[in-house]
C-alpha positions as CSV (number, residue, x, y, z in Angstrom):
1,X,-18.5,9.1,-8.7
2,X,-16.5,9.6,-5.3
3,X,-14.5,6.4,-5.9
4,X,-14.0,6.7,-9.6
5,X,-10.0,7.5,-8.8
6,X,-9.9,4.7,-6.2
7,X,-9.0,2.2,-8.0
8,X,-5.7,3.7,-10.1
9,X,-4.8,5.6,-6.6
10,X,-4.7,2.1,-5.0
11,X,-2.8,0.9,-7.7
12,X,-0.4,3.4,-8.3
13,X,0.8,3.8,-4.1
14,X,0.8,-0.4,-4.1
15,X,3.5,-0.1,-6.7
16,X,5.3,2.8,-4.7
17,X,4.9,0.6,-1.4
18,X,6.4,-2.1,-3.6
19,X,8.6,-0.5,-4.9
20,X,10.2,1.6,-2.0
21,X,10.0,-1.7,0.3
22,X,12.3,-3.0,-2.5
23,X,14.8,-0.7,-2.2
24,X,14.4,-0.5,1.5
25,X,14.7,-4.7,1.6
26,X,18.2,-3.6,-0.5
27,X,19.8,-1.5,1.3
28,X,18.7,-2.1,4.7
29,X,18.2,-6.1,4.9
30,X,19.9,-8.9,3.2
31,X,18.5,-11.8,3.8
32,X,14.8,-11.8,4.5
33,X,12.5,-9.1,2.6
34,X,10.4,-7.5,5.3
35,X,9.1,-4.2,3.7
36,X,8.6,-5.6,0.6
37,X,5.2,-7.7,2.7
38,X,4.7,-4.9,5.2
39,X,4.8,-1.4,3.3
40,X,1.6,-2.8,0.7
41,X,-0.1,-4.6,3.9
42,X,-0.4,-1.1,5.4
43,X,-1.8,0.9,2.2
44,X,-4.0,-2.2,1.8
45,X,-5.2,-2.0,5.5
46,X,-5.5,2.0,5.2
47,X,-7.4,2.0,1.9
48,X,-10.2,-0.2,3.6
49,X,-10.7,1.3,6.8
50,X,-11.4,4.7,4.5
51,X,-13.3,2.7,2.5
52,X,-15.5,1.2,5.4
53,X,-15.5,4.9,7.5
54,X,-17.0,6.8,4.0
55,X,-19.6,4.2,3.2
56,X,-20.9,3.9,6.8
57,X,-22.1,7.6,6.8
């Protein structure tokens, strides 16, 4: 029951990392989209190392 909400609280902050990288690939650089890649790399990266620190307890 402690990862019921994991799944549409991964999904929902992967579409705001998507999202803001977007906007930050806009306004900040024009020709290659860097944050768009990096910004859901990161939540993806963070969301596993939680995952792997609760479950080894």
């Amino acid at each position: 029951m402690k990862y019921a909400g994991l799944t549409s609280q991964l999904l929902v902050s992967l579409g705001l990392s998507v999202y803001a990288g977007l906007w930050l690939d806009k306004h900040l650089i024009k020709s290659t989209p860097i944050f768009v890649w990096v910004l859901p790399l990161f939540i993806l990266t963070g969301t596993i190392i939680k995952i792997i620190k609760d479950t080894s307890k």
